[in-house]
VOGU-3710 file (C-alpha; in Angstrom, 3 decimals, decimal comma):
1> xxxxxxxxxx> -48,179/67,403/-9,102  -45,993/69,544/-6,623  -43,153/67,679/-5,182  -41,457/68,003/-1,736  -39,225/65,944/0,186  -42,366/65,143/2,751  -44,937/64,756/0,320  -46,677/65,644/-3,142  -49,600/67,389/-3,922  -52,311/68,450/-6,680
11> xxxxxxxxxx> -53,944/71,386/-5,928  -53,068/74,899/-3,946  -49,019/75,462/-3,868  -49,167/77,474/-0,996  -50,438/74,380/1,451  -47,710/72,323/-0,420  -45,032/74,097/0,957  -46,715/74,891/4,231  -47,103/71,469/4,666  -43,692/70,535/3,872
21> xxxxxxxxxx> -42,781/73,229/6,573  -44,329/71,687/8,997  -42,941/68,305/8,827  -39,320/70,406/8,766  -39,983/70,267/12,609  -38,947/67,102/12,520  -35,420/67,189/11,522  -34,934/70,464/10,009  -35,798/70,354/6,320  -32,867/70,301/3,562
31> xxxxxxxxxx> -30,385/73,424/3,551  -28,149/74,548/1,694  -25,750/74,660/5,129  -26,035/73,186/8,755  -26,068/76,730/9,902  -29,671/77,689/8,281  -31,456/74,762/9,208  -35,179/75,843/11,418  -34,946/74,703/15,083  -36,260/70,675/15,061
41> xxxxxxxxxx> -36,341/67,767/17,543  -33,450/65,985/16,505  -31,391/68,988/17,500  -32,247/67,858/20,869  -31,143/64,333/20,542  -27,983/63,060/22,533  -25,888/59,862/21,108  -24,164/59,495/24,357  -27,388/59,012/26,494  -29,704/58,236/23,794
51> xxxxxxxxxx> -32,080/60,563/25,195  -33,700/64,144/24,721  -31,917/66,388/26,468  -32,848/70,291/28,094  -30,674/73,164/26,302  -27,363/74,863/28,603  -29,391/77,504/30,858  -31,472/73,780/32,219  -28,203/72,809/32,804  -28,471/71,784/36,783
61> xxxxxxxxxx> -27,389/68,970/38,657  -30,099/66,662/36,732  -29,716/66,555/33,645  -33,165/65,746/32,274  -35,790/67,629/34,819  -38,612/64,867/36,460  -41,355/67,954/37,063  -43,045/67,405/34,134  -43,351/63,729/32,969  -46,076/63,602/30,721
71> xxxxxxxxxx> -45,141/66,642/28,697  -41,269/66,734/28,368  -41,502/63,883/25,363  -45,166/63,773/25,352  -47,773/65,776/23,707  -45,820/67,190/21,127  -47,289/65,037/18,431  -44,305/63,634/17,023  -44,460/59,861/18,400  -46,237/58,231/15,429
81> xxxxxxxxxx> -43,645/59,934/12,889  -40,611/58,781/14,886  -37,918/56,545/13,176  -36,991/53,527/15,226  -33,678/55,628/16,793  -35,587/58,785/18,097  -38,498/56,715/19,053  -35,803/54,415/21,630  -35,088/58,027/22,325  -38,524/59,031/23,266
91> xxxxxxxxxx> -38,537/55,577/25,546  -35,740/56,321/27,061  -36,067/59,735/27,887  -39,607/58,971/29,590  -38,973/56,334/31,238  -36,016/58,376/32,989  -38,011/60,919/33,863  -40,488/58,462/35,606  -37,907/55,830/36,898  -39,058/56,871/40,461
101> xxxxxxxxxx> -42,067/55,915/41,745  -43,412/56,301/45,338  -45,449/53,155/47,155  -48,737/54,805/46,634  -48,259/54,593/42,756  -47,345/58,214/42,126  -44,123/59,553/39,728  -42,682/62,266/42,424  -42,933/65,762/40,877  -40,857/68,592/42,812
111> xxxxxxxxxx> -42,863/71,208/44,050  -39,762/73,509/43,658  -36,011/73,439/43,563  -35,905/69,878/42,727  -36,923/68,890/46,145  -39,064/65,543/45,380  -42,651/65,551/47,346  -42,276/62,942/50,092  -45,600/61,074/51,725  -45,832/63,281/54,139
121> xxxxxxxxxx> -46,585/66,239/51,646  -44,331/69,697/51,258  -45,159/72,505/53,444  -44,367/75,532/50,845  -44,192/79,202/52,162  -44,862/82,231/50,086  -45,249/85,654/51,871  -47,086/85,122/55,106  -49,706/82,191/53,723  -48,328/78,042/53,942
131> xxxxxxxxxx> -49,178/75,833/51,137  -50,004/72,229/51,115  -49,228/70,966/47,684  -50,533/68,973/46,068  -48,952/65,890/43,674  -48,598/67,030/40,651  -51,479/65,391/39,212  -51,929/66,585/35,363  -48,146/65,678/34,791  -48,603/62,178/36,119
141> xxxxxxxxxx> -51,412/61,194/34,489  -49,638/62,547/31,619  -47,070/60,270/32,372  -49,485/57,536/32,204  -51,437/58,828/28,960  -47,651/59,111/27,197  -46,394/55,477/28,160  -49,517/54,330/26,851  -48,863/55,545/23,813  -45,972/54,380/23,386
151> xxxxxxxxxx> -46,822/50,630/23,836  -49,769/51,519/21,350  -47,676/52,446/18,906  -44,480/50,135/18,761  -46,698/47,579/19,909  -44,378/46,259/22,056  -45,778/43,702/24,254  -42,304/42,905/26,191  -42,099/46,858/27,262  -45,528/46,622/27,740
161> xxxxxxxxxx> -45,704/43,725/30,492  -42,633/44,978/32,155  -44,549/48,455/32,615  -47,948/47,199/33,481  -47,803/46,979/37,174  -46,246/50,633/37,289  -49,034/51,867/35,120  -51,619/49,900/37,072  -50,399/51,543/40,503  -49,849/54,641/39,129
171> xxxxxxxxxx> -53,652/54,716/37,674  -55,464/53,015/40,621  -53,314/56,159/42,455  -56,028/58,346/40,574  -59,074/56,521/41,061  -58,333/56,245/44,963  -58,506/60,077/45,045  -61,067/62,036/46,713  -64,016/62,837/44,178  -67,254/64,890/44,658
181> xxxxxxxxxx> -70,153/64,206/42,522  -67,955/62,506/39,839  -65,112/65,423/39,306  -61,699/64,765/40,652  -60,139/67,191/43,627  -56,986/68,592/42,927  -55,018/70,467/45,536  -52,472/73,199/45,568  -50,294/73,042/42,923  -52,238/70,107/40,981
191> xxxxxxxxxx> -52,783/70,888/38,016  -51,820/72,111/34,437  -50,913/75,150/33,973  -49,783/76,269/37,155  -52,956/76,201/39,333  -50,497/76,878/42,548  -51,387/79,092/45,654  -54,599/79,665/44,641  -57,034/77,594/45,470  -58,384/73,787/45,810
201> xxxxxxxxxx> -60,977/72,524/43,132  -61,888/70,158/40,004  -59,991/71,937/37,511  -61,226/70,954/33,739  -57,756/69,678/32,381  -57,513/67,035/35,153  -60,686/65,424/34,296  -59,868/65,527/30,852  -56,160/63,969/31,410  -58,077/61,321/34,014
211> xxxxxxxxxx> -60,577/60,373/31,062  -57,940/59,887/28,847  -55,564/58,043/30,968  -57,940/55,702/31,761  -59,519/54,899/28,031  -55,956/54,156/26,902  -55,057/52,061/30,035  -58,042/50,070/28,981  -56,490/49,652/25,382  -53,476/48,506/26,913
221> xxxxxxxxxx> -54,687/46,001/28,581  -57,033/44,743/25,947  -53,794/45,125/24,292  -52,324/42,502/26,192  -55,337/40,510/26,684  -56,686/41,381/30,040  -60,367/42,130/29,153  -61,902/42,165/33,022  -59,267/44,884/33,892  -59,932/46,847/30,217
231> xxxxxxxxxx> -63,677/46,988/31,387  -62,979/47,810/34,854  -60,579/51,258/34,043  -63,508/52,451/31,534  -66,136/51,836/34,437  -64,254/54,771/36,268  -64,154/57,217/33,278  -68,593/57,249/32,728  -69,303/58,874/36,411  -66,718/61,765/35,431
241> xxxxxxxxxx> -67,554/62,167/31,793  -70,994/62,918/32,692  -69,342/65,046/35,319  -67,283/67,084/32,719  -70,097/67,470/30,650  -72,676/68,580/33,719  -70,692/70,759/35,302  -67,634/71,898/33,893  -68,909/72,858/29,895  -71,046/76,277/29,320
251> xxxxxxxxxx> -74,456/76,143/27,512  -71,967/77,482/24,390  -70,420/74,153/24,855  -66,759/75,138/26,023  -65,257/74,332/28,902  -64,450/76,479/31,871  -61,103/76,562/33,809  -62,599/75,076/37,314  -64,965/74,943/40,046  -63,249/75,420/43,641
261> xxxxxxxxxx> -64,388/73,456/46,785  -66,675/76,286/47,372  -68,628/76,268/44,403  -67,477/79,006/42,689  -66,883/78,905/38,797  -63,221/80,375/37,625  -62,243/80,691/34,253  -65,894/80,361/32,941  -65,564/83,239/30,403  -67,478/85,851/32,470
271> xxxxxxxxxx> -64,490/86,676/34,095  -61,839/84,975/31,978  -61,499/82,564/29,062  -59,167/79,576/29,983  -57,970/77,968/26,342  -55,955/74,891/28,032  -58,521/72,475/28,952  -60,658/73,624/25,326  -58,015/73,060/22,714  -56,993/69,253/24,340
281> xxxxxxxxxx> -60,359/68,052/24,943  -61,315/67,588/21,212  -57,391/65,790/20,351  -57,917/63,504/23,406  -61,327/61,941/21,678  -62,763/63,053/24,799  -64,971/65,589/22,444  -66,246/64,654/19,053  -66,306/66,779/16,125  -69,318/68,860/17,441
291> xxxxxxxxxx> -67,871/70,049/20,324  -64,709/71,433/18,763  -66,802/73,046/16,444  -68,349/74,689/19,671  -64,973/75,355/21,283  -63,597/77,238/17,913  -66,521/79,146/17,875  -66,098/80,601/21,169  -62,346/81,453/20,554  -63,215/83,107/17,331
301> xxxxxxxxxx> -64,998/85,903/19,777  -61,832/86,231/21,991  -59,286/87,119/19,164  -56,165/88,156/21,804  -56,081/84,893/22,148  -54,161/83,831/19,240  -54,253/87,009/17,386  -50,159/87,189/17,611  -49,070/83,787/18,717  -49,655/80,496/19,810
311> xxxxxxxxxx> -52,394/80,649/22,040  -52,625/82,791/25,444  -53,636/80,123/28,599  -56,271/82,816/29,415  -57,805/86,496/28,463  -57,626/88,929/29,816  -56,103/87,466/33,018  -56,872/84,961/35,890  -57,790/87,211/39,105  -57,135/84,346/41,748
321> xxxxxxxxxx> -54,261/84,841/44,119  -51,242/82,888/42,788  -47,596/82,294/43,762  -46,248/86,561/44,368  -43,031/86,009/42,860  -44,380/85,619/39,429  -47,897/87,006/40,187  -46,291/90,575/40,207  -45,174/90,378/36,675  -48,646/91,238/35,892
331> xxxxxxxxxx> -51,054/89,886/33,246  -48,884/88,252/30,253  -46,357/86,703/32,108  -46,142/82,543/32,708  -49,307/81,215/33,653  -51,075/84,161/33,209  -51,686/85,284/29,838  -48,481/83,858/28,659  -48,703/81,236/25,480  -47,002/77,909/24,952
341> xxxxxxxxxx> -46,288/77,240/21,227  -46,962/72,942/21,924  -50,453/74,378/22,888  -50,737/76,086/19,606  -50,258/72,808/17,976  -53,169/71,502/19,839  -55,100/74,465/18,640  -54,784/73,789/14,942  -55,253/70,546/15,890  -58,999/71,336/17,193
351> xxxxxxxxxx> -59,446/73,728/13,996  -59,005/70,855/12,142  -61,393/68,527/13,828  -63,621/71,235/13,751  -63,383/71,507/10,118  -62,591/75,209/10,225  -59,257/75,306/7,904  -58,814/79,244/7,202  -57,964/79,396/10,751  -56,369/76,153/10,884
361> xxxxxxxxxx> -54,255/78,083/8,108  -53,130/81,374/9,570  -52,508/79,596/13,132  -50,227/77,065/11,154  -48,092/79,704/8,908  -47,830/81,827/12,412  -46,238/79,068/14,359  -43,957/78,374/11,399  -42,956/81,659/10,984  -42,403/82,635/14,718
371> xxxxxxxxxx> -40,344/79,598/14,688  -38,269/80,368/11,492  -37,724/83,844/12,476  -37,223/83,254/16,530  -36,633/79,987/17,375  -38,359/77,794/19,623  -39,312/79,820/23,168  -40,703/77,963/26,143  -43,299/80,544/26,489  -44,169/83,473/24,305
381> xxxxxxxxxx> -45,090/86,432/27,176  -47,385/89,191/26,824  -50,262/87,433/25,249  -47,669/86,116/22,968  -47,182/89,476/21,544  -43,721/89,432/23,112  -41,865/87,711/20,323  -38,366/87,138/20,635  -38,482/87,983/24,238  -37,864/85,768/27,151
391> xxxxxxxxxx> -38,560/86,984/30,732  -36,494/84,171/32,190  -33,381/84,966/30,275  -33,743/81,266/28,592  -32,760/80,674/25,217  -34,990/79,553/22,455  -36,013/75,877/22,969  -33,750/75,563/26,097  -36,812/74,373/28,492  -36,796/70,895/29,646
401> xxxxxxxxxx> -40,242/69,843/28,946  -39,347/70,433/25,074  -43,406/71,126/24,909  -42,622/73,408/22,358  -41,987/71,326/19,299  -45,592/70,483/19,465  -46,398/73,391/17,435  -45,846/71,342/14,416  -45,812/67,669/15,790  -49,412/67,995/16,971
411> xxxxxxxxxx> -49,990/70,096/13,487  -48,833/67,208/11,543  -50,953/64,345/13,887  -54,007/66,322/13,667  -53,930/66,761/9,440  -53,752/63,084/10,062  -56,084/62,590/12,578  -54,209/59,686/14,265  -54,805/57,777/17,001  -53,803/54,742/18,826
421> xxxxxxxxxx> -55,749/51,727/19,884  -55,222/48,310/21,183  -55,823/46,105/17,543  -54,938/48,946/14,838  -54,913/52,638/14,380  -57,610/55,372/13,237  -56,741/57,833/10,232  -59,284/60,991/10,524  -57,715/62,999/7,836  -58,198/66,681/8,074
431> xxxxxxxxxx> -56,745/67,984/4,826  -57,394/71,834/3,001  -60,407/71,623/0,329  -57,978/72,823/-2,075  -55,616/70,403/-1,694  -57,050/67,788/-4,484  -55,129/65,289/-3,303  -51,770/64,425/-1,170  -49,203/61,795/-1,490  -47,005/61,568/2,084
441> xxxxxxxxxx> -43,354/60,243/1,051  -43,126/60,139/5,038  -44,567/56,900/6,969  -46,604/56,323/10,038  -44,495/54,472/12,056  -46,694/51,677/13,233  -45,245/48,440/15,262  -42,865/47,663/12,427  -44,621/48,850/10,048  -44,579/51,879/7,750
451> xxxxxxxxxx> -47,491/53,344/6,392  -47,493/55,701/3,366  -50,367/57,354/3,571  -52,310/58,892/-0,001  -55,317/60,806/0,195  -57,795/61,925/-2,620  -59,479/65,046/-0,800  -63,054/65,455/-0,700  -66,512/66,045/1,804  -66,096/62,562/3,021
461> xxxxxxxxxx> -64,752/59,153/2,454  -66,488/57,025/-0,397  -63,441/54,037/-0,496  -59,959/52,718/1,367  -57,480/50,359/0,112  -54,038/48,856/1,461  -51,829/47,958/-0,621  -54,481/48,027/-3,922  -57,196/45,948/-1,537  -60,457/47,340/-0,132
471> xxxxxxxxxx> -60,553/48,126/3,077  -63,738/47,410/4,561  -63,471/48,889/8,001  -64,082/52,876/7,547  -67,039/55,205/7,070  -67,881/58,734/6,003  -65,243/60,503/8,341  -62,416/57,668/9,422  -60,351/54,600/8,278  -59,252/51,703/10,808
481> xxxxxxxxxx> -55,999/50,042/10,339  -56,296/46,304/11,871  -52,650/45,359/12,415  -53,324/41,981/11,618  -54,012/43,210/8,021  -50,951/44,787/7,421  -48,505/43,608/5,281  -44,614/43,585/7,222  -42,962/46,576/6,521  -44,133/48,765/3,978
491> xxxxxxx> -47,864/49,155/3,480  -49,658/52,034/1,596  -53,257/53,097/2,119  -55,008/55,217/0,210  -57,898/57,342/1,260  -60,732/58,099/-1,374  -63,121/60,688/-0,828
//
């Protein structure tokens, strides 16, 4: 048996310790001095505001930026492995970010220079062509999918009613907007990542972020007991998942970036391979195991994606008409061929749905080492072949949105396979064949419980028990935890395959 501080293993020492790595996002694994300890999340902490806070070059008059709700704390993985402290932290810091709201429901996202989007929209000019943008749509429903989450997880039914009328505005906000034949329409300046100054359509990641939104708003309020309005927020969801699957996913079963208003496919891998809405789809249960399976296979044939590191948005580069100012950097800069390291997380992530560890395994040790070696970077440029190198003059993990730590946190969730729902949550472990079997000395912080987590490895799972006691609720591929069943405080499962 291999022992780490994180957990213990039988079976290949090389996954022991690249586990234990990746948990050292966390809190920066055990040092021999302050002063060598890897870039983590609670570097980022702040006693005096109890928040996460951006690094000195984010330094502006606001201290924690409001353009990106959803994805500053969210979607880096980390929530179900945070201690009571950083998970008030996590709390506090989103609900700061989103503690304005306008009348029609939505969380005001600046278009630029902090200006906040008013109801009459923002007239932005660039060159000789006006812009009417759009609300920042992805990041708010991000907002929504995130505070979700966070009442799934702590279980905290105070929090919860106190948000539920925000959340409720916010999400009827979406389902007022104007649809065509099921898909959403997102304007100028819409969508994730960076869709500005191009053009208007039904971009794949805001269907995906709408699906999800709305299955966990339905958990939350099953959650609290309001069954009518669970059913009535997963009504909305079936006319655009048949959407998304009609219209917006290739016969190879992977998704392309968008259609515009005109009909016209972009990002459908003819012209360009878009990797956003493809590696979330599968971690958002929006996709099953089969279509991640699809989506790796496809990415395996496009290896500039993630030969160097994380994973590019898009190969070889979007040929729309975007915002000048960064547009004449050229192909590998920002939006366009430049790769976000949280993203990478989501990658493995999908690997490991997909069941397609040796990937999962070189994607993993890349992010580590990048990290270890460079720190942190909002964005890696040039395809991420540019390592160490920051166009913007930012220093490593200075951005606001902190999106970056998900290159482990979404790592860690995905070797899990966790997710959240309204009476327990689902383990779909996703461990390396040669690990025989793993012990995690870590918990799942769940309500107020912790949950240690064993797992004898194998092609699927033949037995669960909590706490020495069968579990009866889990088949071939997951186990549900019922919160009722769980003893207070300290419960451990084990996982037999």
């Amino acid at each position: 048996m291999l022992k780490y501080r994180f957990c213990s293993i039988k079976g290949n020492a090389v996954k022991a310790r690249m586990l234990e790595r990746v948990y050292d996002g966390l809190d920066g694994g055990i040092k021999n001095t302050p002063w060598n300890t890897n870039e983590n999340l609670w570097q980022h902490y702040s006693p005096g505001k109890r928040m996460f806070e951006c690094g000195p070059s984010w330094s502006l008059k606001w201290d924690v930026r409001t353009d990106s709700p959803g994805f500053f704390v969210g979607f880096t993985g980390w929530l179900p492995f945070l201690e009571p402290l950083l998970r008030a932290a996590y709390r506090n810091t989103l609900m700061n970010i989103c503690k304005k709201q306008r009348e029609d429901g939505c969380f005001p996202i600046y278009p630029q220079h902090g200006e906040y989007k008013t109801e009459e929209g923002v007239i932005v000019e660039w060159g000789m062509k006006k812009y009417n943008i759009d609300d920042y749509v992805d990041g708010h429903m991000c907002a929504i999918i995130n505070t979700c989450e966070d009442i799934l997880f702590t279980r905290d039914r105070r929090f919860a009613r106190e948000r539920l009328q925000s959340l409720r505005k916010a999400m009827r906000m979406m389902t007022m907007r104007k649809f065509k034949n099921g898909l959403m329409k997102v304007g100028y300046g819409g969508a994730f990542i960076e869709l500005w100054y191009s053009y208007e359509g039904f971009p794949s990641s805001s269907q995906l972020f709408y699906i999800r939104s709305l299955i966990l708003m339905s958990e939350v309020e099953k959650f609290l007991g309001n069954v009518h309005e669970s059913e009535e927020w997963i009504s909305y969801s079936k006319d655009t998942w048949k959407a998304l699957l009609k219209y917006l996913i290739t016969q190879e079963g992977y998704f392309i970036g968008a259609i515009d208003v005109d009909g016209h496919k972009h990002g459908d891998g003819t012209d360009y391979f878009e990797s956003i809405p493809n590696v979330i789809a599968a971690p958002l249960e929006v996709i099953g195991e089969e279509g991640a399976y699809s989506i790796c296979r496809k990415i395996a044939t496009i290896p500039q994606l993630d030969c160097d590191v994380p994973i590019a948005v898009n190969y070889p580069a979007r040929w729309e008409e975007f915002n000048p100012i960064v547009a004449k950097r050229g192909p590998g800069s920002h939006w366009n061929g430049g790769a976000w390291m949280g993203f990478g997380g989501f990658e493995v992530w999908t690997h490991l749905i997909a069941g397609d560890f040796n990937k999962a395994e070189r994607l993993i040790n890349q992010l580590l080492d990048y990290r270890d070696r460079y720190g942190l970077q909002d964005f890696v440029g040039g395809f991420g072949v540019y390592k160490g190198v920051n166009i913007f003059n930012r220093k490593p993990c200075d951005h606001p949105l902190h999106f970056q730590h998900g290159s482990a946190g979404n790592t860690l969730r995905g070797l899990f396979g966790i997710q959240p729902r309204y009476d327990g949550i689902v383990l779909m472990p996703s461990i390396f064949p040669d690990i025989k079997s793993i012990q995690f000395k870590k918990p799942i912080y769940y309500g107020d419980r912790e949950i240690y987590v064993s797992i004898s490895n194998g092609t699927r799972i033949k037995r669960a028990t909590l706490n020495g006691n069968s579990i009866k609720d889990f088949d071939e591929k997951k186990v549900v935890l019922k919160y009722e069943n769980l003893p207070k405080k300290r419960c451990f499962v084990e996982i037999k395959y």
